[in-house]
C-alpha angles and dihedrals in degrees: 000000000000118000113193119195114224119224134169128347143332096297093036090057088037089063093046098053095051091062091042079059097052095054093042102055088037084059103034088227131121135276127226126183117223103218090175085103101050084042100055106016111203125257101294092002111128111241113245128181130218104279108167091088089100095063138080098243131142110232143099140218121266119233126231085245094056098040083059097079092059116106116224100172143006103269072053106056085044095062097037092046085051089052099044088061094060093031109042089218123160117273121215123205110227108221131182129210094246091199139359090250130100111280115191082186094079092058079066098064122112127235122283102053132131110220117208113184149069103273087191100181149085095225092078102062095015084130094059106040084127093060099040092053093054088046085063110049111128102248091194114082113238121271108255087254087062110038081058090064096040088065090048088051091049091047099050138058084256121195121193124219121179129188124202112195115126112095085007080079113021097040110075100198079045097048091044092062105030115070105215121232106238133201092275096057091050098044086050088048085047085047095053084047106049083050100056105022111067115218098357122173121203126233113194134221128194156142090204101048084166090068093036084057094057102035111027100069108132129180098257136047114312130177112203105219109214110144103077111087142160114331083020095062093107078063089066092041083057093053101045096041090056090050115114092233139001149227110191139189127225085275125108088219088072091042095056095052088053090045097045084043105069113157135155115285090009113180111203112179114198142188124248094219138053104160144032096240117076092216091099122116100221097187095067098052096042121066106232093243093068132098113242117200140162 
């Protein structure tokens, strides 16, 4: 069995899930998703909810029974170790993202483990794209209001932006590690777009329509997304995957909807930064087709 920790929002648990995939099918076992995280969020730590129910995955949710034989610590390991000689029970292998670069590593790990981590790149699960795409097809049907705009977006040469403020800004342990993408970054990715895409019009994402308003005003057509909100975030990730081309932010939401989106000719514009250390390793969580800017 493979156990997956949950963290974060929609993308991030999107990414954890996918190399949670991989094992699972390498290994013919089954895959459990851990929720204690979303449930009780940590000290500073936003509170985010499931949000992959929506999708078409293959995985379960692991009991408190099973997630207590995994070992979280020594004096763990110990006791479960202790009771695994008289009982026979299953062992998992804890293991921790050691960086958030990509580790090849982590496709080399046997079966019974538990993953915590972000595992934010495409490099972990690249052999089976096919099978992740199909993993995260939206089961519901759109609302009426959005099906409306998804046949605006697929008539049209649409281009995503998405714009990833929120706890970027009001949470202050958030907003230490994430860089976050300024008005500069998004008028030179504008910039790249109008002089490659004929005739585009912009359709924008955000969690801080006020400042897109305000920001975000390019020379061309452009729809301001706002209604989809909370528990209806997988509506934006429908929009924006069936978009033409794409300006993202530093959040995995965003990449997702680039990455899901895959059409010919795409245009993702990227930025170079996503967080305020320069300890990351950009190569791995960008696909090599994609413009990187400031």
């Amino acid at each position: 069995m493979i156990i997956v920790r949950l963290i974060g929002g929609l993308g991030n648990q999107m990414f954890q899930y996918a190399l949670g995939r991989v094992l699972s099918l390498k290994w013919h076992s089954d895959l459990y998703l851990d929720l204690t995280h979303l449930t009780t969020p940590p000290p500073n730590i936003t509170p985010r909810r499931y949000a992959l129910d929506k999708f078409n995955i293959e995985a379960d949710i692991a009991s408190s029974g099973l997630l207590k034989q995994v070992p979280f610590s020594q004096k763990e390991i110990f006791l479960i170790g202790f009771r695994n000689f008289f009982t026979r029970k299953a062992i998992f292998q804890y293991v921790k993202e050691p960086t958030v670069n990509f580790n090849r590593g982590m496709l080399d790990l046997p079966d019974n483990v538990y993953l915590e981590g972000y595992w934010q790149s495409e490099k972990y699960f690249a052999g089976i794209s096919d099978v992740i795409r199909q993993d995260f097809i939206i089961l519901p049907n759109p609302s009426e209001r959005n099906q409306k705009i998804l046949d605006e977006i697929q008539e049209c040469n649409s281009v995503s932006v998405h714009v990833r403020r929120g706890d970027y800004i009001t949470n202050p342990e958030t907003r230490r590690i994430h860089f976050v993408c300024d008005e500069e970054y998004y008028r030179k990715a504008l910039e790249i777009i109008m002089k490659q895409i004929k005739n585009p019009h912009i359709f924008v994402f955000s969690d801080d329509t006020d400042w897109t308003d305000n920001h975000i005003m390019p020379d061309a057509p452009v729809t301001y997304i706002t209604h989809n909100i909370d528990k209806q975030s997988y509506e934006d990730m429908r929009l924006m995957m069936h978009c033409r081309h794409h300006i993202i932010a530093n959040s995995s939401f965003s990449w997702w909807g680039a990455w899901l989106g895959k059409k010919p000719g795409q245009l993702v514009v990227a930025p170079s930064r996503w967080y305020n250390t320069k300890l990351c390793n950009y190569s791995d969580r960008l696909p090599s087709d994609w413009i990187i800017t400031i």
